[in-house]
C-alpha positions as CSV (number, residue, x, y, z in Angstrom):
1,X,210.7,2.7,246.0
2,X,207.8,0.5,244.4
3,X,204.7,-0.1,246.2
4,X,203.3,-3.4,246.3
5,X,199.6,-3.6,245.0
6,X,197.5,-7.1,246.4
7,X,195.0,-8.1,244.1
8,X,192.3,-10.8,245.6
9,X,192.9,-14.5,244.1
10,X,190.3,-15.2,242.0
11,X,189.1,-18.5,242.9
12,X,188.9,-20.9,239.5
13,X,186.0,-23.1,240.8
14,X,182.8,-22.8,238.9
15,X,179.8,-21.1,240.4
16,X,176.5,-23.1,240.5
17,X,173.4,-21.4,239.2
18,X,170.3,-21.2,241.4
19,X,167.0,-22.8,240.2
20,X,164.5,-20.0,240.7
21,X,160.7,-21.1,239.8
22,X,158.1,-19.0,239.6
23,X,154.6,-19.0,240.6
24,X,152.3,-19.0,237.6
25,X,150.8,-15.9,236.1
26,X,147.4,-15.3,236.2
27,X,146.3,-12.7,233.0
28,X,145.6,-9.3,233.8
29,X,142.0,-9.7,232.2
30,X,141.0,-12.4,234.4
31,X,141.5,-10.1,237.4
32,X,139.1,-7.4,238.0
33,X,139.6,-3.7,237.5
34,X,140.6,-1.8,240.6
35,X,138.0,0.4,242.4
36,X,137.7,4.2,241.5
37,X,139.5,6.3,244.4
38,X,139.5,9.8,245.3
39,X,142.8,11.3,244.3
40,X,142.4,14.9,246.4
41,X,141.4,15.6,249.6
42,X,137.8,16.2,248.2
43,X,135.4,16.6,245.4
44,X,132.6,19.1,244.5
45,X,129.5,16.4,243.7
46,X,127.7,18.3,240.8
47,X,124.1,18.4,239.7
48,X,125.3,17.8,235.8
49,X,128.8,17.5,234.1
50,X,129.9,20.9,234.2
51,X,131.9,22.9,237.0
52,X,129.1,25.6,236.7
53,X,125.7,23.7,237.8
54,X,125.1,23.1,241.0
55,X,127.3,21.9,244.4
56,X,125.2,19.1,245.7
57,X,128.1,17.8,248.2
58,X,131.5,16.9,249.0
59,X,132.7,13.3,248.0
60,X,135.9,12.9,250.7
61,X,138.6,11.0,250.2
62,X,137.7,8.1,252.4
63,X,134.1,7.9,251.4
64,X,133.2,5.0,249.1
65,X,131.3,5.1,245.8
66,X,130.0,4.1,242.8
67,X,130.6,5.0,239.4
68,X,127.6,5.2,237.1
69,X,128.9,6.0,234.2
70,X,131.1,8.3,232.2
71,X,130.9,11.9,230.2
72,X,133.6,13.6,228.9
73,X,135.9,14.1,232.0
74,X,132.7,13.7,234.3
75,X,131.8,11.0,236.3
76,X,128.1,9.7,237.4
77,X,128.4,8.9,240.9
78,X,126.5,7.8,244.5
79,X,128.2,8.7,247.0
80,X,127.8,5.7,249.9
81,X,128.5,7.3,252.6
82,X,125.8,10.2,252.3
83,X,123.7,8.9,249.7
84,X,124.1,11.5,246.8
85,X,124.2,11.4,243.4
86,X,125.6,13.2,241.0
87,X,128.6,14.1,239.1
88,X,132.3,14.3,239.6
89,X,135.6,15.7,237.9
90,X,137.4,13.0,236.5
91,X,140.7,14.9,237.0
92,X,140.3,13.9,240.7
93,X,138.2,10.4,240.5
94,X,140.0,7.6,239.0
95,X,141.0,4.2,239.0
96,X,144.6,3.4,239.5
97,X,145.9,0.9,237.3
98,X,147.3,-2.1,237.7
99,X,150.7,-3.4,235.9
100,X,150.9,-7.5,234.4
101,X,153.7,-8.8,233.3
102,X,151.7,-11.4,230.6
């Protein structure tokens, strides 16, 4: 005994295409960069650029601050929420980055 197989009707009407339009672009170098974040649950601030000087403070996540400058993998920091200075471990301080499509 045979079985009898249905196959949908395919329908011979053309489809229409959609009109998609897109906003435009802005380049990625007109935007500004994205502000440094703390990427652990906190930081040892540091008298100097080296994990051997001195603990000045704790740089927590949700603290704000900003970046002086840069040395090696240090980072020359205020912290705004207490007020100290110092430096930070680059492995844990860092800017995300942001992805254009130019």
């Amino acid at each position: 005994m045979l079985g009898a197989l249905a196959l949908p009707v395919l329908s011979a009407t053309t489809a229409t295409a959609a009109t998609v339009t897109a906003a435009p672009a802005s380049s990625c170098s007109s935007q500004p960069p994205l502000p440094y974040k703390v990427h652990a649950s906190a930081v040892t601030i540091r008298s100097k650029a080296s994990a051997k000087s001195t603990a000045l403070g704790v740089l927590y996540k949700s603290h704000k601050f900003t970046v002086h400058k840069k040395s090696g993998n240090w980072l020359s920091i205020t912290d705004k929420t207490t007020g100290v200075k110092g430096w930070v471990s680059a492995t844990y301080v860092y800017r995300d980055t942001r992805m254009c499509l130019d």
